[in-house]
N, CA, C and O atoms as a GROMACS GRO file, in nm:
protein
  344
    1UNK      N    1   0.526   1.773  -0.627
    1UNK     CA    2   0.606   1.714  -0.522
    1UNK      C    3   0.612   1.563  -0.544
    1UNK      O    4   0.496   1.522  -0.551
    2UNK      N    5   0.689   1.476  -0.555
    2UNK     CA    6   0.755   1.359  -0.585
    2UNK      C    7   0.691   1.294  -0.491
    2UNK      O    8   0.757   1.330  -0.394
    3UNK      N    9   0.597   1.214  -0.443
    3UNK     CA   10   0.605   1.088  -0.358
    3UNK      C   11   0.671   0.955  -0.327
    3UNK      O   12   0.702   0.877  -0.416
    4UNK      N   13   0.690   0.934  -0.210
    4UNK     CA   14   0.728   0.800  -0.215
    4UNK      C   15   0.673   0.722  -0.082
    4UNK      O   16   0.606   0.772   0.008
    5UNK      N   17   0.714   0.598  -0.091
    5UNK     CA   18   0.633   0.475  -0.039
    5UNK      C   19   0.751   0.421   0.065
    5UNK      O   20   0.865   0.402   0.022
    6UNK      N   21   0.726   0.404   0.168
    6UNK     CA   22   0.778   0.367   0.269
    6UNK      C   23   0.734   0.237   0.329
    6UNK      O   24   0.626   0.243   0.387
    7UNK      N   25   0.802   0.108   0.327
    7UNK     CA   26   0.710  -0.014   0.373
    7UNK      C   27   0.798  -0.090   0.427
    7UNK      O   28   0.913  -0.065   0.391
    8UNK      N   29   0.784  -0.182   0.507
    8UNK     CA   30   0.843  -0.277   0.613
    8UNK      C   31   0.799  -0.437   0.593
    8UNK      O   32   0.703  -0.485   0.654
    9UNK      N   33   0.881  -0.515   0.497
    9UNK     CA   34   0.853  -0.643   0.412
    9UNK      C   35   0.939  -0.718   0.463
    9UNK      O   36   1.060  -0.709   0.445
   10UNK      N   37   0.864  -0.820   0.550
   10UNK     CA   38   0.948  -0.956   0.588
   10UNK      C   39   1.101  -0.899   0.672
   10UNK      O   40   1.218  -0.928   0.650
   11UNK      N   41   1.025  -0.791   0.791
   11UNK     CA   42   1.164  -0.726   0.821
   11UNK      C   43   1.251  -0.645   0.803
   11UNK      O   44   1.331  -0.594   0.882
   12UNK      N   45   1.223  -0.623   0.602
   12UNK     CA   46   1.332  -0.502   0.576
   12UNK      C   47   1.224  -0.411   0.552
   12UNK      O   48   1.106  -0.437   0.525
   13UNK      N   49   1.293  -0.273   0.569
   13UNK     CA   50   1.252  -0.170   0.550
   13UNK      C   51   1.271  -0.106   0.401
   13UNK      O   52   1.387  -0.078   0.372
   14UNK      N   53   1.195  -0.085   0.327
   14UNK     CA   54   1.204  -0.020   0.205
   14UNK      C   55   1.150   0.072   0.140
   14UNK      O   56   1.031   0.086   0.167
   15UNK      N   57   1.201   0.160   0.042
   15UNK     CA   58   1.158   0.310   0.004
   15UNK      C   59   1.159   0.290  -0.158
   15UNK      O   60   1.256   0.242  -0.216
   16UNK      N   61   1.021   0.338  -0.232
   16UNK     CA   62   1.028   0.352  -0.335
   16UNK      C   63   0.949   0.462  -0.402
   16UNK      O   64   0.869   0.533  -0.342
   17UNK      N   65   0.974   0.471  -0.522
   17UNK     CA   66   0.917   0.650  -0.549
   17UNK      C   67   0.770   0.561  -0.604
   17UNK      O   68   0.765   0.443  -0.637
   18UNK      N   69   0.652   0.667  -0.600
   18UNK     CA   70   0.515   0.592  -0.605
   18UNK      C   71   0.451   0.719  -0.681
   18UNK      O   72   0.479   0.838  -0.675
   19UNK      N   73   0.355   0.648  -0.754
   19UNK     CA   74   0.291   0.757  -0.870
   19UNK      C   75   0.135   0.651  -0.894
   19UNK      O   76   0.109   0.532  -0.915
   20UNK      N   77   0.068   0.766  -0.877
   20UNK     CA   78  -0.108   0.677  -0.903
   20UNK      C   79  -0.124   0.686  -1.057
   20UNK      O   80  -0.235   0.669  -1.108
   21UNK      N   81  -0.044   0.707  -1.111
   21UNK     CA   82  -0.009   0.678  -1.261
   21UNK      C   83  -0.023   0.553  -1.299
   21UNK      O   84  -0.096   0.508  -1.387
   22UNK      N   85   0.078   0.480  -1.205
   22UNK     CA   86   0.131   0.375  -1.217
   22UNK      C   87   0.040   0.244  -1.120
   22UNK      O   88   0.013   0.134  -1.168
   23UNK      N   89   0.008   0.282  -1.001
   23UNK     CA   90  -0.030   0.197  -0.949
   23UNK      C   91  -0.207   0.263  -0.878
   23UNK      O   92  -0.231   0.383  -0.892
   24UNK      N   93  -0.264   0.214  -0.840
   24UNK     CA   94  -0.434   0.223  -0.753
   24UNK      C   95  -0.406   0.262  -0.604
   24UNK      O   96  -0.500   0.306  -0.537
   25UNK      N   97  -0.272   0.245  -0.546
   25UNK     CA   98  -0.278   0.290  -0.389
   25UNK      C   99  -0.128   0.186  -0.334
   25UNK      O  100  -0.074   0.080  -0.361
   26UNK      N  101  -0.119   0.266  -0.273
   26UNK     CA  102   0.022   0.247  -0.209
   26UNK      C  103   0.064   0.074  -0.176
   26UNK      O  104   0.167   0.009  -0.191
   27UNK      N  105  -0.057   0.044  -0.130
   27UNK     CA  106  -0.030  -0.138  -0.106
   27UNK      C  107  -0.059  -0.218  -0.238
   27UNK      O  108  -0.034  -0.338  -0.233
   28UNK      N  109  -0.109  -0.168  -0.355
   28UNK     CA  110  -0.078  -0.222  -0.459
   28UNK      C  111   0.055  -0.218  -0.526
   28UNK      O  112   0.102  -0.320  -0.577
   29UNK      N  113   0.125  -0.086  -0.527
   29UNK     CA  114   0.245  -0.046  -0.557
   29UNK      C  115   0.374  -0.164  -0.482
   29UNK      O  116   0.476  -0.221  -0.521
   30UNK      N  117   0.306  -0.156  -0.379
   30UNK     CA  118   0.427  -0.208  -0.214
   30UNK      C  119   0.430  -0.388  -0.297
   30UNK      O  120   0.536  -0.444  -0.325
   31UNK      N  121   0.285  -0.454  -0.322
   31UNK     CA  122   0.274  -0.580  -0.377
   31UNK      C  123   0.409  -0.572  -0.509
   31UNK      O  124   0.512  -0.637  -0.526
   32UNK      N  125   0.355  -0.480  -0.571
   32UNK     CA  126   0.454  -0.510  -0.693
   32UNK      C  127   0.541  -0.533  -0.686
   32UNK      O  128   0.578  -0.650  -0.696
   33UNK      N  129   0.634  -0.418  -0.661
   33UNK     CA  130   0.766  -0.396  -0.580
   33UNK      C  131   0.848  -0.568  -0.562
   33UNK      O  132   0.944  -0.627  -0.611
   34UNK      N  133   0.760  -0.590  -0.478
   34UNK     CA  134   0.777  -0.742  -0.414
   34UNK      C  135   0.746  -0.864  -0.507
   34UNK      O  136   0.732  -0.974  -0.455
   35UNK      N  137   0.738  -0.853  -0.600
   35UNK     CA  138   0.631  -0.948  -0.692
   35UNK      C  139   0.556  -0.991  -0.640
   35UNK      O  140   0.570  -1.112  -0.661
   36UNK      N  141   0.424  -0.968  -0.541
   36UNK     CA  142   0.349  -1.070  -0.489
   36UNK      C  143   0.181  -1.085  -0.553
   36UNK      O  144   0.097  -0.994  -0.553
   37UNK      N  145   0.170  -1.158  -0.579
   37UNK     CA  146   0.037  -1.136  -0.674
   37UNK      C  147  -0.041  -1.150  -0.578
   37UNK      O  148  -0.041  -1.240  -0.494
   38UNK      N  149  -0.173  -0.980  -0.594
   38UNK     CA  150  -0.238  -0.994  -0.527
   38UNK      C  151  -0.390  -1.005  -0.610
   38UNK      O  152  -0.494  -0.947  -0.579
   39UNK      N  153  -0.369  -1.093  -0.718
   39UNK     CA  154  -0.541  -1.085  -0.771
   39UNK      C  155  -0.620  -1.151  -0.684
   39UNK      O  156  -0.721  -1.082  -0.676
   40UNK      N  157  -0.634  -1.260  -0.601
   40UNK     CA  158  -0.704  -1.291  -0.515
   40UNK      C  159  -0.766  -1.188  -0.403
   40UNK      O  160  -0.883  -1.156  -0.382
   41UNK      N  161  -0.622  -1.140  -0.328
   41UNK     CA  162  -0.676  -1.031  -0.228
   41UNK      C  163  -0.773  -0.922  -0.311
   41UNK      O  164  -0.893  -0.915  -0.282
   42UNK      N  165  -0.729  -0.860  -0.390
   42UNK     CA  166  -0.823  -0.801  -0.469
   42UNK      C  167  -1.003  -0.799  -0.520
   42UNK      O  168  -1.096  -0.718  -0.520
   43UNK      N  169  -0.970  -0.993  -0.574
   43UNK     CA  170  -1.118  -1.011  -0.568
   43UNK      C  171  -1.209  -1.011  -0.449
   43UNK      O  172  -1.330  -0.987  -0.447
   44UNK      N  173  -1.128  -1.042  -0.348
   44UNK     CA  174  -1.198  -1.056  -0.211
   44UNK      C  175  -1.221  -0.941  -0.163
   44UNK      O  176  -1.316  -0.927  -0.086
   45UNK      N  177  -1.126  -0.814  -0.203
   45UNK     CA  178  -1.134  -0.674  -0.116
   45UNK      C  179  -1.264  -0.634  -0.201
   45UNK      O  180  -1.366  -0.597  -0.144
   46UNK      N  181  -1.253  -0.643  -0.348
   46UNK     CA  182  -1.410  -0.610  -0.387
   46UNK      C  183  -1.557  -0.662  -0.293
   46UNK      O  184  -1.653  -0.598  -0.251
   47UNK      N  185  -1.521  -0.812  -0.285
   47UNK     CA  186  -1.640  -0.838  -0.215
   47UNK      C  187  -1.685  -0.760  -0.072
   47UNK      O  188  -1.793  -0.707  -0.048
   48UNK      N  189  -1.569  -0.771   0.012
   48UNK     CA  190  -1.550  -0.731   0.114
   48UNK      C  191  -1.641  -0.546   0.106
   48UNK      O  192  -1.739  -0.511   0.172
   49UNK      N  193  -1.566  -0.467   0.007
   49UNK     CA  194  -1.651  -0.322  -0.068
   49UNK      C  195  -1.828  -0.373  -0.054
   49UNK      O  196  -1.913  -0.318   0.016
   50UNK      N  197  -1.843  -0.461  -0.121
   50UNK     CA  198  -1.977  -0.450  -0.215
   50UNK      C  199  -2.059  -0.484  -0.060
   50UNK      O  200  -2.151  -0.411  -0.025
   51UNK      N  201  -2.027  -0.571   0.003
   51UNK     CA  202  -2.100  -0.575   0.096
   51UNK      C  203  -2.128  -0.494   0.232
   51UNK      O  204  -2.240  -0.467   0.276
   52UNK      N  205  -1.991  -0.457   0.294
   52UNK     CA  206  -2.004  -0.375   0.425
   52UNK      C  207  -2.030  -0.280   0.377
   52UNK      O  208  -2.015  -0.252   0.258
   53UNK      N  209  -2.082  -0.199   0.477
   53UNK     CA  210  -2.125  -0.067   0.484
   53UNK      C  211  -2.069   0.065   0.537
   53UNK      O  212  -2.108   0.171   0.584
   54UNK      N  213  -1.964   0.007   0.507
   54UNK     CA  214  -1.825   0.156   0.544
   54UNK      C  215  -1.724   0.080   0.513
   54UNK      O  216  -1.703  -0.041   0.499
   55UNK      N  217  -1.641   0.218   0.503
   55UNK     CA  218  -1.487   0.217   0.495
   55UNK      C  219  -1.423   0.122   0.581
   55UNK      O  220  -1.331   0.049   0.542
   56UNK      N  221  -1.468   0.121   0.696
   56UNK     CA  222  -1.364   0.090   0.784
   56UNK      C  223  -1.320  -0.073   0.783
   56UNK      O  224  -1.219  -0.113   0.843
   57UNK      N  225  -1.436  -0.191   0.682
   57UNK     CA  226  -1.447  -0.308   0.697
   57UNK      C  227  -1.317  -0.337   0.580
   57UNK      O  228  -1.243  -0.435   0.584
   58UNK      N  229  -1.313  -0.244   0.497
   58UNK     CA  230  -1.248  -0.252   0.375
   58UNK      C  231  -1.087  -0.239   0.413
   58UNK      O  232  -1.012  -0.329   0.376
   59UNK      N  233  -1.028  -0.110   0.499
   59UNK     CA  234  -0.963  -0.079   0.545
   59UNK      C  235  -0.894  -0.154   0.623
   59UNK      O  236  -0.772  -0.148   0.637
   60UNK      N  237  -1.002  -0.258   0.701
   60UNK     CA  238  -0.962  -0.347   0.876
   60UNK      C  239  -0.865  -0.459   0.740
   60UNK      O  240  -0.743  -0.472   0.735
   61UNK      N  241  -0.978  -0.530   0.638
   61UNK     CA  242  -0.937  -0.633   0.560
   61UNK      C  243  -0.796  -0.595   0.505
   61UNK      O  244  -0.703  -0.673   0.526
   62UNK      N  245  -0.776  -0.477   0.433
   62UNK     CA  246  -0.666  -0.474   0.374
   62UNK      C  247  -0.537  -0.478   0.442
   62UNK      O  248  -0.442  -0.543   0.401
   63UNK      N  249  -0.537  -0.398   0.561
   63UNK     CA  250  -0.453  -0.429   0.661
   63UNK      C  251  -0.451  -0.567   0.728
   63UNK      O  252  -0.335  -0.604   0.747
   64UNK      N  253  -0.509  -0.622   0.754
   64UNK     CA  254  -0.484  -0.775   0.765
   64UNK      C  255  -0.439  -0.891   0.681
   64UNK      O  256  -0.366  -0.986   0.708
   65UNK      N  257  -0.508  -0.851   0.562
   65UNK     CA  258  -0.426  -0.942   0.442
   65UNK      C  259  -0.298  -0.912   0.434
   65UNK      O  260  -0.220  -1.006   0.419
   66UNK      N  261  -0.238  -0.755   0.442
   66UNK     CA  262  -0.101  -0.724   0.374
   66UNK      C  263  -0.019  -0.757   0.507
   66UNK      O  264   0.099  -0.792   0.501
   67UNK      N  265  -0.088  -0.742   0.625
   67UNK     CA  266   0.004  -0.842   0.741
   67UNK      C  267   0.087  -0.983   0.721
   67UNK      O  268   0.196  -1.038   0.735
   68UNK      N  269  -0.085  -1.002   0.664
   68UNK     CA  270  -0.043  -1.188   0.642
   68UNK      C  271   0.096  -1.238   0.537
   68UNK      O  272   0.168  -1.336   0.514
   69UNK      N  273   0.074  -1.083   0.491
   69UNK     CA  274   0.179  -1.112   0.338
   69UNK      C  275   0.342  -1.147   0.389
   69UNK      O  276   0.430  -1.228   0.359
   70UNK      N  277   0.321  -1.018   0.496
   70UNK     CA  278   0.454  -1.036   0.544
   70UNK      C  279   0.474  -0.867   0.524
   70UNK      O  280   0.591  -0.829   0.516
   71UNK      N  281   0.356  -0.753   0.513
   71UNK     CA  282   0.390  -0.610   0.472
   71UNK      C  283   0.356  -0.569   0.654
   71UNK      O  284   0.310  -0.634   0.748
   72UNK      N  285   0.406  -0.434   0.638
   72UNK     CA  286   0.385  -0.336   0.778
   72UNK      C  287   0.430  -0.230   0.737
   72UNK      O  288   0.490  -0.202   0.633
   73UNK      N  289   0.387  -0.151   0.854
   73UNK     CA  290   0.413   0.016   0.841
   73UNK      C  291   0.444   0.073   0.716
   73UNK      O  292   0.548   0.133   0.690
   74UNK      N  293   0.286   0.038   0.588
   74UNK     CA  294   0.278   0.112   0.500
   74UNK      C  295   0.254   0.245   0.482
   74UNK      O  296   0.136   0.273   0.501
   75UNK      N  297   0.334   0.351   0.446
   75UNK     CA  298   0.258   0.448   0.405
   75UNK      C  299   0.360   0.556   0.336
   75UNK      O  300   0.481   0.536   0.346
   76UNK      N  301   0.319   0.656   0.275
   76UNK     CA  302   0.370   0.779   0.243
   76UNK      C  303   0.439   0.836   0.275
   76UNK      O  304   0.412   0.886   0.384
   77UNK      N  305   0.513   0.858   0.243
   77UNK     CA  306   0.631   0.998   0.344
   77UNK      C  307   0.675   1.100   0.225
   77UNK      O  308   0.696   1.064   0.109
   78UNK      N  309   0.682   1.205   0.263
   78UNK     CA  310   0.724   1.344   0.167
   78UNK      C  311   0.886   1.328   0.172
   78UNK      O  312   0.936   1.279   0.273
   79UNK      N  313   0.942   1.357   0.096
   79UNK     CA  314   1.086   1.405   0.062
   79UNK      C  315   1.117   1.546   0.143
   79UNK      O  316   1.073   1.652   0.100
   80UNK      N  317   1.191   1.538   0.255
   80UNK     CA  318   1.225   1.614   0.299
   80UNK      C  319   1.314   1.743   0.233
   80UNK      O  320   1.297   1.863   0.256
   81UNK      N  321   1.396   1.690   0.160
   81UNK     CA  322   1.448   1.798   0.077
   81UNK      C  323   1.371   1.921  -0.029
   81UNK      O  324   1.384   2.041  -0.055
   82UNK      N  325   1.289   1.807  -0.068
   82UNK     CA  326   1.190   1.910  -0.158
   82UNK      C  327   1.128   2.017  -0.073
   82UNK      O  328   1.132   2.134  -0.109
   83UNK      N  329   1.069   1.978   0.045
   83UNK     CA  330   1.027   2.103   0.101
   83UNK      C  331   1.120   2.203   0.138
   83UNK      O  332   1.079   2.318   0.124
   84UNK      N  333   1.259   2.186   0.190
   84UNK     CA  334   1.358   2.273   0.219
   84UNK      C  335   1.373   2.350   0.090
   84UNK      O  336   1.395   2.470   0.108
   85UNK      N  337   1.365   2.313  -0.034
   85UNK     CA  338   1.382   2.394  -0.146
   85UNK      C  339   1.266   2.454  -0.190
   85UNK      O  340   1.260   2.496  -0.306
   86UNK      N  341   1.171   2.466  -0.113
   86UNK     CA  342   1.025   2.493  -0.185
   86UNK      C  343   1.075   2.710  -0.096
   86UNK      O  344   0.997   2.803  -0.113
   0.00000   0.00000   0.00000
């Protein structure tokens, strides 16, 4: 089944096909897309990992940085058609 990426950048709304082939997770993909270099956020989301002690500190950060970027309402959505043909 084909995935794709659904994201809301500086206002517009945009759809692109997404493959963990290609990218580590949907807000890395969404960065590209956009050209926005995120090696900084990155080094920091490691730190942010190495130190807290759950998911959820990692999770709170990433969603706040990709705010700051100018990203929203990231996520996944299935192709509706494909399932009608399944």
């Amino acid at each position: 089944m084909p995935r794709k990426l659904t994201y809301v950048y500086k206002g517009d709304r945009k759809e692109l096909p997404f493959s963990y082939s290609r990218h580590h997770d949907i807000y890395e993909a969404a960065a590209a897309a956009e050209n926005v270099d995120i090696s900084g956020f990155l080094a920091m989301e490691e730190q942010v990992r190495m130190t807290s002690k759950g998911k959820h500190a990692v999770k709170d950060f990433r969603q706040k940085e990709f705010a700051r970027m100018g990203f929203s309402d990231i996520k996944m959505v299935v192709d509706e058609d494909d399932i009608c043909s399944e």
